[in-house]
C-alpha positions in Angstrom: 27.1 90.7 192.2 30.2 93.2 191.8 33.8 91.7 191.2 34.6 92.8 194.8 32.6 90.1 196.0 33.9 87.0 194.0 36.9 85.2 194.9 40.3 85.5 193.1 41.2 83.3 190.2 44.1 82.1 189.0 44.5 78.9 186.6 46.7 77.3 183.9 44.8 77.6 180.2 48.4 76.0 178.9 51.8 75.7 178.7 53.4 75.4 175.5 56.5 75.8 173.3 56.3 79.0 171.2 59.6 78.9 169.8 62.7 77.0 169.5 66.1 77.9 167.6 69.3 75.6 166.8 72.7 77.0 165.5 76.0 75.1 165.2 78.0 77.7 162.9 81.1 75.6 163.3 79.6 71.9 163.4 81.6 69.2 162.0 84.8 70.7 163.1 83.6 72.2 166.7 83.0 68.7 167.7 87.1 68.0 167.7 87.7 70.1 170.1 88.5 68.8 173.5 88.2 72.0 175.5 85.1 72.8 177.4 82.9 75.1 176.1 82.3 78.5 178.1 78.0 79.2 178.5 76.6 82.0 178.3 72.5 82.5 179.5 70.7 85.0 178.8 67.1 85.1 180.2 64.3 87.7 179.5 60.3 87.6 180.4 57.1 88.9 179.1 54.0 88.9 179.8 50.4 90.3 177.2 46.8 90.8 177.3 44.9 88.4 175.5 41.4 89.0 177.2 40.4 90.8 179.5 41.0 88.1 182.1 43.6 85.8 180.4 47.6 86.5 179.9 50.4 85.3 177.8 53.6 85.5 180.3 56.7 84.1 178.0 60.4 82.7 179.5 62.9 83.4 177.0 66.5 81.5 177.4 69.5 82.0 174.8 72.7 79.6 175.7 75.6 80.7 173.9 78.5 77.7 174.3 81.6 78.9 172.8 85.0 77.1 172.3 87.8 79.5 172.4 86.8 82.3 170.0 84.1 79.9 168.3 80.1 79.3 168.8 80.3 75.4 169.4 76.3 76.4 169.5 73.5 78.9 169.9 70.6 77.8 171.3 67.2 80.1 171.9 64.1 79.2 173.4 61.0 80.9 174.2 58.1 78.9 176.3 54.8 80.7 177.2 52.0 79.9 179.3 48.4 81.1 179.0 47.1 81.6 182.5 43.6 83.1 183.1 43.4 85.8 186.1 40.5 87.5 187.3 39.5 89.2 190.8 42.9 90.2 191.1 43.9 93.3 192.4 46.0 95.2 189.9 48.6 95.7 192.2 49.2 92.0 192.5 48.5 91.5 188.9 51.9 92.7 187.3 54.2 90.5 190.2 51.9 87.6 189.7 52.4 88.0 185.6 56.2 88.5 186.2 57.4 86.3 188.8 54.2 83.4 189.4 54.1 82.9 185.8 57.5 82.7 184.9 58.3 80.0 187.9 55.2 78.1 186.5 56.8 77.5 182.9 60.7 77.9 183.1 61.2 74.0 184.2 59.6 73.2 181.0 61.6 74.9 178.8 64.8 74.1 180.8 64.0 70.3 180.0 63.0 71.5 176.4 66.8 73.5 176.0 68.5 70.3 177.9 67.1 68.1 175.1 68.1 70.5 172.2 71.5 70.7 173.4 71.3 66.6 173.6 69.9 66.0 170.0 72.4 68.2 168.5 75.2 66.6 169.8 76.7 68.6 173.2 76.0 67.0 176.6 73.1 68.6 178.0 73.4 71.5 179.3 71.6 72.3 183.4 70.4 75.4 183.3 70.3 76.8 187.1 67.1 77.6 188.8 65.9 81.6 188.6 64.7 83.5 190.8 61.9 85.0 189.2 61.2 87.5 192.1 65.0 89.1 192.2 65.2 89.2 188.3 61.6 90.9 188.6 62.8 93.7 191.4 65.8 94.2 189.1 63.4 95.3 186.0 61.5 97.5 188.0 64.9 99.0 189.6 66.6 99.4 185.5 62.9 101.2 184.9 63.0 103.6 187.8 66.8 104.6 186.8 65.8 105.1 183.6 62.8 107.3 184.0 65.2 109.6 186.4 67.5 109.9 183.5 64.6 110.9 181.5 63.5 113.3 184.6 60.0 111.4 185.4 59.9 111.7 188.9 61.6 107.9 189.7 58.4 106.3 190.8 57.0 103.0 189.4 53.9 102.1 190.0 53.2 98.4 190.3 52.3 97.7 186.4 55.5 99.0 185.6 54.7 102.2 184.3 55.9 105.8 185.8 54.1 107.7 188.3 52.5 111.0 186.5 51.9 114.4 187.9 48.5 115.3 188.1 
């Protein structure tokens, strides 16, 4: 039986917490303060081979609060997901990695940032919902432009790689 023939499979191996980073640079005296902090987000995803049917795709958050000129704190988190996918057509493969995946795992680590913000003292901090799908189509744009400026000929295909002559 080919792999033609056999349904598409897509499952959750496990979501976990692969890192987690605290930094309050100006703690006792930050906490005086009566100004709001400004936030910053920052947001980045990835996605690896583990097997030839199972993937790694990571969400990576880093919330900057800042008081004035001063880091009230820094906090960095990074949750991943091990999803297995087989059948799958490689031109559904990369969007699924990049925008399936990370909607799967982000509400876990917001709740996991909202609580480290909590434990170290701040009121918790709501991160706003992503849309995995624009931030995706963005990453592909920034790769296109960028393989023009290096005179490829602008064409991504879906993996993310540029188109070569043959």
């Amino acid at each position: 039986m080919s792999d033609q023939n056999q349904q598409p499979v897509f499952q959750i191996q496990r979501v976990y917490l692969k890192d987690m980073s605290l930094e309050q640079p100006n703690s006792p005296a930050i906490f005086l303060e009566q100004e709001a902090p400004n936030i910053e987000v920052a947001v980045d995803v990835g996605a690896e081979a583990l097997a030839e049917t199972i993937f790694e795709s990571t969400v990576t958050i880093t919330v900057t609060a800042k008081i004035k000129d001063k880091v009230a704190f820094l906090v960095e988190g990074k949750q991943a997901g091990i999803f297995e996918a087989a059948n799958i057509p490689p031109e559904q493969l990369d969007p699924l990695l990049g925008i399936g995946c990370p909607n799967i795992i982000y509400p876990y680590l917001r709740a996991n940032i909202a609580d480290m913000v909590t434990r170290a003292g701040f009121p918790p901090v709501h991160l706003a919902e992503i849309n995995f799908e624009a931030f995706y189509q963005q990453r592909l744009q920034a790769l296109a432009e960028q393989q023009q400026k290096e005179g490829g000929s602008g064409i991504v295909m879906p993996d993310g790689t540029a188109a070569t002559k043959q």
